[in-house]
PDB file of N, CA, C and O in Angstrom:
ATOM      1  N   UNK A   1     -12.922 -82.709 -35.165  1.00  0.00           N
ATOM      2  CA  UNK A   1     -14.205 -82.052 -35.411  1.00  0.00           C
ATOM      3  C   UNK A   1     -14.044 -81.013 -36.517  1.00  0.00           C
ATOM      4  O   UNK A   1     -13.114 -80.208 -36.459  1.00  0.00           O
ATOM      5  N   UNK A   2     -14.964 -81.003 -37.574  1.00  0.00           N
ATOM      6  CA  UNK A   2     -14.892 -80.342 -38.477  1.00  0.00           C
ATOM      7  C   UNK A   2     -14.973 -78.647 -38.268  1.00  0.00           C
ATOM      8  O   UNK A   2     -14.561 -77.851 -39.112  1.00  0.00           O
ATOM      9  N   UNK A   3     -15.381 -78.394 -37.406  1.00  0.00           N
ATOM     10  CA  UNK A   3     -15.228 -76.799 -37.068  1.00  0.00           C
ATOM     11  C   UNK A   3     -14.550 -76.359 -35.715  1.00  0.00           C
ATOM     12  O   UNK A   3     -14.957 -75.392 -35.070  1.00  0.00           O
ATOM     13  N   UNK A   4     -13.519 -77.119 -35.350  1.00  0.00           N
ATOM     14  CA  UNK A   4     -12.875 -76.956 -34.076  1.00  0.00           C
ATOM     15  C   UNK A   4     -12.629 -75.726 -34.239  1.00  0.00           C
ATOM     16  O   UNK A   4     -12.798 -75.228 -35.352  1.00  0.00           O
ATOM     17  N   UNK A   5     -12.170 -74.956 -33.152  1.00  0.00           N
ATOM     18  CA  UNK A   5     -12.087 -73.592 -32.818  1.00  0.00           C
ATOM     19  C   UNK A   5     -12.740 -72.462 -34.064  1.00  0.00           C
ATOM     20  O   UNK A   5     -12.160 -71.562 -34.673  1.00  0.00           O
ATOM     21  N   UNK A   6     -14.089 -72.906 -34.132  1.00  0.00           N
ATOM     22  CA  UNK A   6     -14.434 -71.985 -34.712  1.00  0.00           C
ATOM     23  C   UNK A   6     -15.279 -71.144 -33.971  1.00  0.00           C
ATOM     24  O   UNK A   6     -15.830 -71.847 -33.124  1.00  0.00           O
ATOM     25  N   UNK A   7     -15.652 -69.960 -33.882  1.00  0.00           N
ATOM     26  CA  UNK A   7     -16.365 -69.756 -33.276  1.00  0.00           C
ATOM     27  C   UNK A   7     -17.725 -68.565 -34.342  1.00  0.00           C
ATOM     28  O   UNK A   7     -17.311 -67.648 -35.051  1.00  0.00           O
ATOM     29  N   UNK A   8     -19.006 -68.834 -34.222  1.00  0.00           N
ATOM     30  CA  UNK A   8     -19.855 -68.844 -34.599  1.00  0.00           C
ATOM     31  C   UNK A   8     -20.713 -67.231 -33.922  1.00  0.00           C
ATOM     32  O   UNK A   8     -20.664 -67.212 -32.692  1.00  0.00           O
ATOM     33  N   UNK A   9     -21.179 -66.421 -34.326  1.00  0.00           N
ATOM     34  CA  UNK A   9     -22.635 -65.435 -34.469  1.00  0.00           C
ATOM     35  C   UNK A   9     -23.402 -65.916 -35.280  1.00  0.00           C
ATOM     36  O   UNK A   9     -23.157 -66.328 -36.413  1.00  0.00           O
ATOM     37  N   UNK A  10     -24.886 -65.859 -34.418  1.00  0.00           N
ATOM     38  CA  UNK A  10     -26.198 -65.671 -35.657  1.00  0.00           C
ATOM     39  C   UNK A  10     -26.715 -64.682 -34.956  1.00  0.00           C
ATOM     40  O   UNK A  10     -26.791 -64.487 -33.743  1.00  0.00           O
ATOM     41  N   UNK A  11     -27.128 -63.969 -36.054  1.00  0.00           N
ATOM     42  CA  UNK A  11     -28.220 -63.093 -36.092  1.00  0.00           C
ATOM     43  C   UNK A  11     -29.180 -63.085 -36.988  1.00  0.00           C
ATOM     44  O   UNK A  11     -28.830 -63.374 -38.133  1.00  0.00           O
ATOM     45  N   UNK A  12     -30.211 -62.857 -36.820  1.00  0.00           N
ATOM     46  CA  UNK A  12     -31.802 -62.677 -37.822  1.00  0.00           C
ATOM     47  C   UNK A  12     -31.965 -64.134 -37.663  1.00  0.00           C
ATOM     48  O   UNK A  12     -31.346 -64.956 -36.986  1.00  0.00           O
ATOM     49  N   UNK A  13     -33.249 -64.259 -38.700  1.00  0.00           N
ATOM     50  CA  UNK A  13     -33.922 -65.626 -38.738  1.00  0.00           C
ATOM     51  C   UNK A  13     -33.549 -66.801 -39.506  1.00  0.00           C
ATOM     52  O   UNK A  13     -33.593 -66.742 -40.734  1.00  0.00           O
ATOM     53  N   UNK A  14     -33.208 -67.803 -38.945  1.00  0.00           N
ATOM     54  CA  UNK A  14     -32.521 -68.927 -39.949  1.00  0.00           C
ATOM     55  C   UNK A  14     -34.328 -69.579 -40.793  1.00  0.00           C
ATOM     56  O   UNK A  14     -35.380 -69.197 -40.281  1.00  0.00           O
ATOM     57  N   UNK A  15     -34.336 -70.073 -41.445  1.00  0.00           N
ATOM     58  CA  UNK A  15     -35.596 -70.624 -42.234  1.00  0.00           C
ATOM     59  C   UNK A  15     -35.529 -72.456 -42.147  1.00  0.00           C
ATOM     60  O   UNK A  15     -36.490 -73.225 -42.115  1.00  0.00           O
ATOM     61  N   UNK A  16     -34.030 -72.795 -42.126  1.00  0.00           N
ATOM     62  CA  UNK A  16     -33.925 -74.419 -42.011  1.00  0.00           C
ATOM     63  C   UNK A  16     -34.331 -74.580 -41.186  1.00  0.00           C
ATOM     64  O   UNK A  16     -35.298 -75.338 -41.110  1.00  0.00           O
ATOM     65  N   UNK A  17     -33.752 -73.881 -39.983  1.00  0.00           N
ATOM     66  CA  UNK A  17     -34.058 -74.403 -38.713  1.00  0.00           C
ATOM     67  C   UNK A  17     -34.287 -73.314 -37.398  1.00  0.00           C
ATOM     68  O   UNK A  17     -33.986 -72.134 -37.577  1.00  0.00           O
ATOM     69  N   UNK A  18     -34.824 -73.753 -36.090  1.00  0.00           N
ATOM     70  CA  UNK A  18     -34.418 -72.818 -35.336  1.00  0.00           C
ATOM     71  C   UNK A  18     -33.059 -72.801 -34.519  1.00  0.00           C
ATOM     72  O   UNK A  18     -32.413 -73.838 -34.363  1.00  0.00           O
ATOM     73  N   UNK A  19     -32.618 -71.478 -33.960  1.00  0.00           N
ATOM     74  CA  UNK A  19     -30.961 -71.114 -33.886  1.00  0.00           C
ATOM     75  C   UNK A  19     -31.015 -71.915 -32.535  1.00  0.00           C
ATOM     76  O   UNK A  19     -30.022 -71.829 -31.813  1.00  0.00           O
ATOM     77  N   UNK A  20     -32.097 -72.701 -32.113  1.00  0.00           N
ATOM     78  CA  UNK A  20     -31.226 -73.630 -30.910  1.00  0.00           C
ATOM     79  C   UNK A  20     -30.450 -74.437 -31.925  1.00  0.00           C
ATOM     80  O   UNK A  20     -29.235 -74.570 -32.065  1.00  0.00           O
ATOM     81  N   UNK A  21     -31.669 -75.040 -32.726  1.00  0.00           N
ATOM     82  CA  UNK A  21     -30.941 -76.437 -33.895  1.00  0.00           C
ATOM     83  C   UNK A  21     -29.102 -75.909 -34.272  1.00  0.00           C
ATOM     84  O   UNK A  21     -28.041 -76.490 -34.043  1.00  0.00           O
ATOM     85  N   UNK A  22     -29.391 -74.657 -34.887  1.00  0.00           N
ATOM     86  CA  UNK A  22     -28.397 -74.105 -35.009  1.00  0.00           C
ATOM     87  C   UNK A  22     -26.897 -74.544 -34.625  1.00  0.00           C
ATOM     88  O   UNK A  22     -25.941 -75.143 -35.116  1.00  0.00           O
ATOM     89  N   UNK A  23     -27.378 -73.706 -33.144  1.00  0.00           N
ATOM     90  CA  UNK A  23     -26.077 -73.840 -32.390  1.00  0.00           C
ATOM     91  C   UNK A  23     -25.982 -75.433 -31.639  1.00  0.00           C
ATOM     92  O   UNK A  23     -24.989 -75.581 -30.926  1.00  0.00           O
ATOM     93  N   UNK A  24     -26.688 -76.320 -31.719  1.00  0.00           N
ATOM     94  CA  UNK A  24     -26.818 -77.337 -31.090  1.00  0.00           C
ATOM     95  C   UNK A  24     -26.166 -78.469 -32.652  1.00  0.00           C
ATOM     96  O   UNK A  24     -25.838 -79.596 -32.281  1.00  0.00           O
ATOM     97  N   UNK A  25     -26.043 -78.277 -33.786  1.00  0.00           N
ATOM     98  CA  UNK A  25     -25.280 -78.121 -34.649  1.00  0.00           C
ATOM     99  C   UNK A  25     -23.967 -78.082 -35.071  1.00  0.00           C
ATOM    100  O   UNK A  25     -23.293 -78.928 -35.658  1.00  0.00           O
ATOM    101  N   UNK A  26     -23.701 -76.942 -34.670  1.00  0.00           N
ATOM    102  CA  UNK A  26     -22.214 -76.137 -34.778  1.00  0.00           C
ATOM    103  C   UNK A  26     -21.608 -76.639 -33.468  1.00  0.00           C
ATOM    104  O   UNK A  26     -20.392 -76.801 -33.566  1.00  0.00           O
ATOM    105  N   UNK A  27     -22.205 -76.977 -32.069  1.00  0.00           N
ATOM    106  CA  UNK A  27     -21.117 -77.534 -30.722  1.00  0.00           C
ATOM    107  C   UNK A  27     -21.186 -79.139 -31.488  1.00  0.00           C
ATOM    108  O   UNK A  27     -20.189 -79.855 -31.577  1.00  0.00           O
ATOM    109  N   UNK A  28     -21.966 -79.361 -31.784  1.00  0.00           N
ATOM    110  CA  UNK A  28     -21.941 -81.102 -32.085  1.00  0.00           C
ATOM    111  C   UNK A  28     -20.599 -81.045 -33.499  1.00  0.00           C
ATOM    112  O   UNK A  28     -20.171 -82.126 -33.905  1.00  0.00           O
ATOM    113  N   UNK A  29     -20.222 -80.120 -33.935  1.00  0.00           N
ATOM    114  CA  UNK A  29     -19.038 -79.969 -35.469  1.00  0.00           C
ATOM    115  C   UNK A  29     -17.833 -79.613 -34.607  1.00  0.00           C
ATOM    116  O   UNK A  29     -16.721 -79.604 -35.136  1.00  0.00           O
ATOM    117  N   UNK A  30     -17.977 -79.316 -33.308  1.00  0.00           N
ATOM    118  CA  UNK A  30     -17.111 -78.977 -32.742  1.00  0.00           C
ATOM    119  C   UNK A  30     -16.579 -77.339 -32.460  1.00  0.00           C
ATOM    120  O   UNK A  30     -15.524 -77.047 -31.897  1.00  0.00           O
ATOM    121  N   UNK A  31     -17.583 -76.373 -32.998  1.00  0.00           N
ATOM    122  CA  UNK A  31     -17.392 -75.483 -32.973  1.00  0.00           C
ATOM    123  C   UNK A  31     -18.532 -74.859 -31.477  1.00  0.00           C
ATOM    124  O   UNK A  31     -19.233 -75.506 -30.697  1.00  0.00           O
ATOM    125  N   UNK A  32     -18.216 -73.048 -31.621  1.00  0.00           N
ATOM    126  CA  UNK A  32     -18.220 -72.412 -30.442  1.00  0.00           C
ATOM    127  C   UNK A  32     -19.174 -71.213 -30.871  1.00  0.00           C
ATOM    128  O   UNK A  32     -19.138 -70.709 -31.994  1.00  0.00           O
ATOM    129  N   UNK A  33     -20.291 -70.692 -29.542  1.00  0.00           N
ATOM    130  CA  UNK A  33     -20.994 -69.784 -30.518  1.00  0.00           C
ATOM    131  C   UNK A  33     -21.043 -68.799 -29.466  1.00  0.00           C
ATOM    132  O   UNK A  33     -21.291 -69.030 -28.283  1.00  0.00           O
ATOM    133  N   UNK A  34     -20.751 -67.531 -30.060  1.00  0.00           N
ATOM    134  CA  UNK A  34     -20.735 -66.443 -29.388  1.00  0.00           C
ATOM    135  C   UNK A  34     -22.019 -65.497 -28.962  1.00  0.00           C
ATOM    136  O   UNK A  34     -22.691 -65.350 -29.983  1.00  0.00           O
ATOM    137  N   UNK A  35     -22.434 -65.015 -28.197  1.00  0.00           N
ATOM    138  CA  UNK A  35     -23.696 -63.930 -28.173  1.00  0.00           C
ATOM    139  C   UNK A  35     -23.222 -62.605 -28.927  1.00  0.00           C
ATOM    140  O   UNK A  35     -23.941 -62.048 -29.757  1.00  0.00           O
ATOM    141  N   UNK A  36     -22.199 -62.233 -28.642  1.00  0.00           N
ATOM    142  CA  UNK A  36     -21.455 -61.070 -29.118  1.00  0.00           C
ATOM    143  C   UNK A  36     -20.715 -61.023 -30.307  1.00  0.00           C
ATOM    144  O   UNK A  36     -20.161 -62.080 -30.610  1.00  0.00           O
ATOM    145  N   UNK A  37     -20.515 -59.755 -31.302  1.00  0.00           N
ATOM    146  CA  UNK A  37     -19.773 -60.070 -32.445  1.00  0.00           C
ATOM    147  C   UNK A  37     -18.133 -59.567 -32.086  1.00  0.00           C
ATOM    148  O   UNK A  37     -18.187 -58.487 -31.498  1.00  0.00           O
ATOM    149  N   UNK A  38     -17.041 -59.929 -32.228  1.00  0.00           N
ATOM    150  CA  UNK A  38     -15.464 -59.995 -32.134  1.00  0.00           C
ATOM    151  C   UNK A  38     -14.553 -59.725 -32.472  1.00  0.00           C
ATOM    152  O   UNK A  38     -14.139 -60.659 -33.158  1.00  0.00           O
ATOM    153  N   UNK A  39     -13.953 -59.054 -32.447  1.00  0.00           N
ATOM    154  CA  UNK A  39     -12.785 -59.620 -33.670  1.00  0.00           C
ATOM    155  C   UNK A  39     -12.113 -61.004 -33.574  1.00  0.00           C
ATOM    156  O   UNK A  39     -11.393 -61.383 -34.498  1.00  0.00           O
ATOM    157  N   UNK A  40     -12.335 -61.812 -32.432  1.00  0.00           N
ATOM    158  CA  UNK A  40     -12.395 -63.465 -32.762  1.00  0.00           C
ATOM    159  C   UNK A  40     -13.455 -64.151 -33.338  1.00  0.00           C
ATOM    160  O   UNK A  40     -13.322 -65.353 -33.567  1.00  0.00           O
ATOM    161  N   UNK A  41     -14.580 -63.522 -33.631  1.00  0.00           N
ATOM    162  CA  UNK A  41     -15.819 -64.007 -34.091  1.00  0.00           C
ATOM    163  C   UNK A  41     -14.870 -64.725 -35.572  1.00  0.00           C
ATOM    164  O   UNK A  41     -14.030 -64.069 -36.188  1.00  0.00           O
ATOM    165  N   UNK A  42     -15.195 -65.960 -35.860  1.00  0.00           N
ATOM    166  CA  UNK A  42     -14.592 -66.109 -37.409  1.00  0.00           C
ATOM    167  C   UNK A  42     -15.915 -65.979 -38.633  1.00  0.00           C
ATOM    168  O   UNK A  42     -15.855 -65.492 -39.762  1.00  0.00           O
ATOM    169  N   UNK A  43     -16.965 -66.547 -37.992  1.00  0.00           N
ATOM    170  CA  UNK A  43     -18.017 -66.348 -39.126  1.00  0.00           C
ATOM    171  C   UNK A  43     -19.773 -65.478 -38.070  1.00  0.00           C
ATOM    172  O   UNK A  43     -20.344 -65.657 -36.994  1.00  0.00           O
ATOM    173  N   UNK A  44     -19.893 -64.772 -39.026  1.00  0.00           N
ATOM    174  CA  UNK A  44     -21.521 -64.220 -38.744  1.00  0.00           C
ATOM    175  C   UNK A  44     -22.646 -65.019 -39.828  1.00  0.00           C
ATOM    176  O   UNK A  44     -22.765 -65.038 -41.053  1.00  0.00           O
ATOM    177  N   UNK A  45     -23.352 -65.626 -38.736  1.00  0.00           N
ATOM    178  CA  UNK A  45     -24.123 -66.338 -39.688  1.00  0.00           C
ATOM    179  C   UNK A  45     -25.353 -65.601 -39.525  1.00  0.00           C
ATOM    180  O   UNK A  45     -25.836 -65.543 -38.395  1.00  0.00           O
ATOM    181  N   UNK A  46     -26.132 -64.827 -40.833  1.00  0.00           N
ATOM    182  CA  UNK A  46     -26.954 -63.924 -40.860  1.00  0.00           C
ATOM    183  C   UNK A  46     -28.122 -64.600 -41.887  1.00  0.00           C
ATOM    184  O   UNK A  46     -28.111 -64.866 -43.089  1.00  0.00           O
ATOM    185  N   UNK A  47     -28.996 -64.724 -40.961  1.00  0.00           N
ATOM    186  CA  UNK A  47     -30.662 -65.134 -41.686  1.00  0.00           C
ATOM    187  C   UNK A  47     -31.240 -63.177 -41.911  1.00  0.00           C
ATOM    188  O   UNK A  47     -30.852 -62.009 -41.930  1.00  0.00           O
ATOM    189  N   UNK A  48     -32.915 -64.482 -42.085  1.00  0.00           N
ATOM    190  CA  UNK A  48     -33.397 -63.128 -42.504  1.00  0.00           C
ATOM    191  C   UNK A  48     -33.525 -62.031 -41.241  1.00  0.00           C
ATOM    192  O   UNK A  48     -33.586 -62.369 -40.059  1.00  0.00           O
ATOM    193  N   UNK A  49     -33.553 -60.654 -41.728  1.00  0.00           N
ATOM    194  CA  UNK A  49     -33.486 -59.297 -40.884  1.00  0.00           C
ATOM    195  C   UNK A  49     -32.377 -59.337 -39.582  1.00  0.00           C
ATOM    196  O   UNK A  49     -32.567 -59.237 -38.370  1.00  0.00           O
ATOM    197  N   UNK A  50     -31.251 -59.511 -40.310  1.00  0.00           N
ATOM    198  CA  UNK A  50     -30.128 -59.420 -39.145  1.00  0.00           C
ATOM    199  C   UNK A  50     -30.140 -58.100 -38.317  1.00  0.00           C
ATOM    200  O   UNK A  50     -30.866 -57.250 -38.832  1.00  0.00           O
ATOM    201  N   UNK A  51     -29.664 -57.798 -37.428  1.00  0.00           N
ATOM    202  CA  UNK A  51     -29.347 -57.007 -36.415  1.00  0.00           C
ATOM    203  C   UNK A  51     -28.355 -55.852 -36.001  1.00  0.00           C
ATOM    204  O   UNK A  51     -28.089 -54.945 -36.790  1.00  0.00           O
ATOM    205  N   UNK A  52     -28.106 -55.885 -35.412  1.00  0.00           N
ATOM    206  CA  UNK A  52     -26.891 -54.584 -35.430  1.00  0.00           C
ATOM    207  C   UNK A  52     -25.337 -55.442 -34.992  1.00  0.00           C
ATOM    208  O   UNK A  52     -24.237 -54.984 -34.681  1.00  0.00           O
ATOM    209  N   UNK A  53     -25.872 -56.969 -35.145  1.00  0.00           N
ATOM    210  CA  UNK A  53     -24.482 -57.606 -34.992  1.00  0.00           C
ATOM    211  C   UNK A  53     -24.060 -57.493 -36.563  1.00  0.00           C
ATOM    212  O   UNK A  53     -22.891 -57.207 -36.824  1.00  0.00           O
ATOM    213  N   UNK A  54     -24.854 -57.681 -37.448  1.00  0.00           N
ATOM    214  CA  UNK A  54     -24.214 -57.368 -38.769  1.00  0.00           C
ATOM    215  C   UNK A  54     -23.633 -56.037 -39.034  1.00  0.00           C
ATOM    216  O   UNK A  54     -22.569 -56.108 -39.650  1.00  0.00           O
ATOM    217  N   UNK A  55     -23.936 -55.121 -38.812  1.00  0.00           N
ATOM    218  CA  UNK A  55     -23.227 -53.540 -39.064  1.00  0.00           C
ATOM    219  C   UNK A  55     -21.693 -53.932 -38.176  1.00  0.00           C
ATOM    220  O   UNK A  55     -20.576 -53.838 -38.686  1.00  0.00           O
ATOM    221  N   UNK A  56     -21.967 -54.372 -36.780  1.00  0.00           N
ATOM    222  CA  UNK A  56     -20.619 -54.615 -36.030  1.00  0.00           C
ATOM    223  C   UNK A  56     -19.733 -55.738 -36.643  1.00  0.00           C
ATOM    224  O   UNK A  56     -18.582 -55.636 -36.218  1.00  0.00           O
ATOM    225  N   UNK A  57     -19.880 -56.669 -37.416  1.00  0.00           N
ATOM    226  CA  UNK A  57     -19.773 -57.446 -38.058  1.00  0.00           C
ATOM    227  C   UNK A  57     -18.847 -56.723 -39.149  1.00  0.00           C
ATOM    228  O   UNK A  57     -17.650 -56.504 -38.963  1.00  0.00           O
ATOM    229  N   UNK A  58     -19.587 -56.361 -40.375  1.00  0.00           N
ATOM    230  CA  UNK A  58     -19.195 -55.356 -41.147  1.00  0.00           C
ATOM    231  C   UNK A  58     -17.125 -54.473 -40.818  1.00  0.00           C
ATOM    232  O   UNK A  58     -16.033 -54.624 -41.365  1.00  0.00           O
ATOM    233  N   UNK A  59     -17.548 -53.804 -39.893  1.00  0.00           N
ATOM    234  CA  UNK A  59     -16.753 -52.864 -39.149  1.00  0.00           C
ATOM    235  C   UNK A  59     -15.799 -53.735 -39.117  1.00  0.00           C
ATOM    236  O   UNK A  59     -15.014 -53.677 -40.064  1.00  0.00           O
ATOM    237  N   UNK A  60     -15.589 -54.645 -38.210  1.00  0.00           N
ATOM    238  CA  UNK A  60     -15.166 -55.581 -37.668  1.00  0.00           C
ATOM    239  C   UNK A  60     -14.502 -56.293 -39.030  1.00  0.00           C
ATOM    240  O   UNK A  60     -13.453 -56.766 -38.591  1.00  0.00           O
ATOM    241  N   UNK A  61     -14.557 -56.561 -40.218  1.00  0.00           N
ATOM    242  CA  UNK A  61     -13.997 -57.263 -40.816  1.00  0.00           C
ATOM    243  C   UNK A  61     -14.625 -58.916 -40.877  1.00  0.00           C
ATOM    244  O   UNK A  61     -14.077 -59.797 -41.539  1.00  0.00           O
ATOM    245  N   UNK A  62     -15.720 -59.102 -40.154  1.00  0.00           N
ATOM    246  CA  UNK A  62     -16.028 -60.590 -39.858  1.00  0.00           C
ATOM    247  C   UNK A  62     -16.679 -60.536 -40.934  1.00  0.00           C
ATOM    248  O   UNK A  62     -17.462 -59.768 -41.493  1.00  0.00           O
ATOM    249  N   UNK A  63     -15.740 -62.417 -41.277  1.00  0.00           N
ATOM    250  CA  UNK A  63     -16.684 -62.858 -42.122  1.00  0.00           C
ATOM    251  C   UNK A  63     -17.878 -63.332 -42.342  1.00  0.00           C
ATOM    252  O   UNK A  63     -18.148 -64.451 -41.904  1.00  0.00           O
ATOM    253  N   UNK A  64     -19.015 -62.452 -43.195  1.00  0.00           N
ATOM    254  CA  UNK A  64     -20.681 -62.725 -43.255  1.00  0.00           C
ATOM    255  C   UNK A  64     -20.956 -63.950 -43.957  1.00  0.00           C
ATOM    256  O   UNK A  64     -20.241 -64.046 -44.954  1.00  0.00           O
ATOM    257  N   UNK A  65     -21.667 -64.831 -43.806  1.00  0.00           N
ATOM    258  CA  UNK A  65     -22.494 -65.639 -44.537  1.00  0.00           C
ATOM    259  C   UNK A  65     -24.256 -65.890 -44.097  1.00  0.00           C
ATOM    260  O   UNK A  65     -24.823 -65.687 -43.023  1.00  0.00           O
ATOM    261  N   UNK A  66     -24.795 -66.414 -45.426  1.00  0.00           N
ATOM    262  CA  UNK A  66     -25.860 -66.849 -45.333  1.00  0.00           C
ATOM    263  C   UNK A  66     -26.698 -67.877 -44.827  1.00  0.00           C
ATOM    264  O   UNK A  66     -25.883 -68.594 -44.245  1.00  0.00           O
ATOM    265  N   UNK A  67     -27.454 -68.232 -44.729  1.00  0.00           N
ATOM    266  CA  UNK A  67     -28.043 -69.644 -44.599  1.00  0.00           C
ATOM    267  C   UNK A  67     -27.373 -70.504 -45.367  1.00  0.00           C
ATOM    268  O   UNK A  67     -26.482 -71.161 -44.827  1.00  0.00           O
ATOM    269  N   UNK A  68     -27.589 -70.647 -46.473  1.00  0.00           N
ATOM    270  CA  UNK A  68     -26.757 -71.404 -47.393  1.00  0.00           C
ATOM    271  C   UNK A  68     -25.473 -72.095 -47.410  1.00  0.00           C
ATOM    272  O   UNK A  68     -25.207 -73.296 -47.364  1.00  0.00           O
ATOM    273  N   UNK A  69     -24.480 -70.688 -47.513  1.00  0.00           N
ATOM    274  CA  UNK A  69     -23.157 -71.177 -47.054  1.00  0.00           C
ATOM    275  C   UNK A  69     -22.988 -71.871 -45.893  1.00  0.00           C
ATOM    276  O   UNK A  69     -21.911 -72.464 -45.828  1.00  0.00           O
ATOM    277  N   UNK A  70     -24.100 -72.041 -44.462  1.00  0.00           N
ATOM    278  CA  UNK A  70     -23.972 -72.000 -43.146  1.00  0.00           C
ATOM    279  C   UNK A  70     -24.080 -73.417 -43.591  1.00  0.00           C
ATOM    280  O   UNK A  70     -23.160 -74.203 -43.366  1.00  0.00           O
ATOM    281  N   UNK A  71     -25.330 -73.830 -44.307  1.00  0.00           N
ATOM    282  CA  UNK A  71     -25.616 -75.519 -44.242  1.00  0.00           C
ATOM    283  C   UNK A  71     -24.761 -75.981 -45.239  1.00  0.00           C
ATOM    284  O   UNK A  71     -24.919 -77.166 -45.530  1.00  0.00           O
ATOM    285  N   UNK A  72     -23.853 -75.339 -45.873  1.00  0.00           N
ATOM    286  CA  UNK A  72     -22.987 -75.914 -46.496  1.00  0.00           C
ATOM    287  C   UNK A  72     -21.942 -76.433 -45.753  1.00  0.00           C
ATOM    288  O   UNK A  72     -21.303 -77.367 -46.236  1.00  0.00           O
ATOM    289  N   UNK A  73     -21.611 -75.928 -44.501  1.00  0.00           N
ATOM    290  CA  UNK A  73     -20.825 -75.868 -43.608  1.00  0.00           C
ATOM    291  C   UNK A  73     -20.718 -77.007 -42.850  1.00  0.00           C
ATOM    292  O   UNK A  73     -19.746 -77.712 -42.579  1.00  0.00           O
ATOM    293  N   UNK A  74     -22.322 -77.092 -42.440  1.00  0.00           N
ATOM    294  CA  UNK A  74     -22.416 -78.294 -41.594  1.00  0.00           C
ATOM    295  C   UNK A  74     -22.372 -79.398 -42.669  1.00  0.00           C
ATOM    296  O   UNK A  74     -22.074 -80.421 -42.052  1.00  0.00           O
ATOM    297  N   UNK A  75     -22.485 -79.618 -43.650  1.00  0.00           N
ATOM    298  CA  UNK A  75     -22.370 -81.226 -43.978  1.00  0.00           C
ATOM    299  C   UNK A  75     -21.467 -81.981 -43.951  1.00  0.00           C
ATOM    300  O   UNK A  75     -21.641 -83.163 -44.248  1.00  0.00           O
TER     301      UNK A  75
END
């Protein structure tokens, strides 16, 4: 699976899709999605008006991406 042990945050609004599609997505790539941000978190996937998981995010060192990079991800 292309995203085995990855494990996944979203916060704010995705525009492709909604974050069930999302995460229903990312378990089908083989990856894992967190409610909480980590220091195992590997990626924050941040739509529009992210949250205070992005500031913890930030702190945290996790790596941010966009929509963009996200559906780049899944293909």
């Amino acid at each position: 699976a292309k995203l085995k042990a990855t494990t996944f945050v979203l916060t704010g609004t995705l525009t492709s899709m909604s974050r069930e599609e999302a995460k229903s997505k990312i378990r089908t790539l083989g990856g894992e999605i967190s409610e909480s941000v980590s220091k195992k978190t590997d990626y924050l996937v941040a739509g529009k008006e992210p949250g205070s998981k992005y500031e913890i995010a930030k702190k945290l060192g996790v790596k941010t991406i966009n929509e963009q990079e996200f559906l780049k991800m899944l293909k």
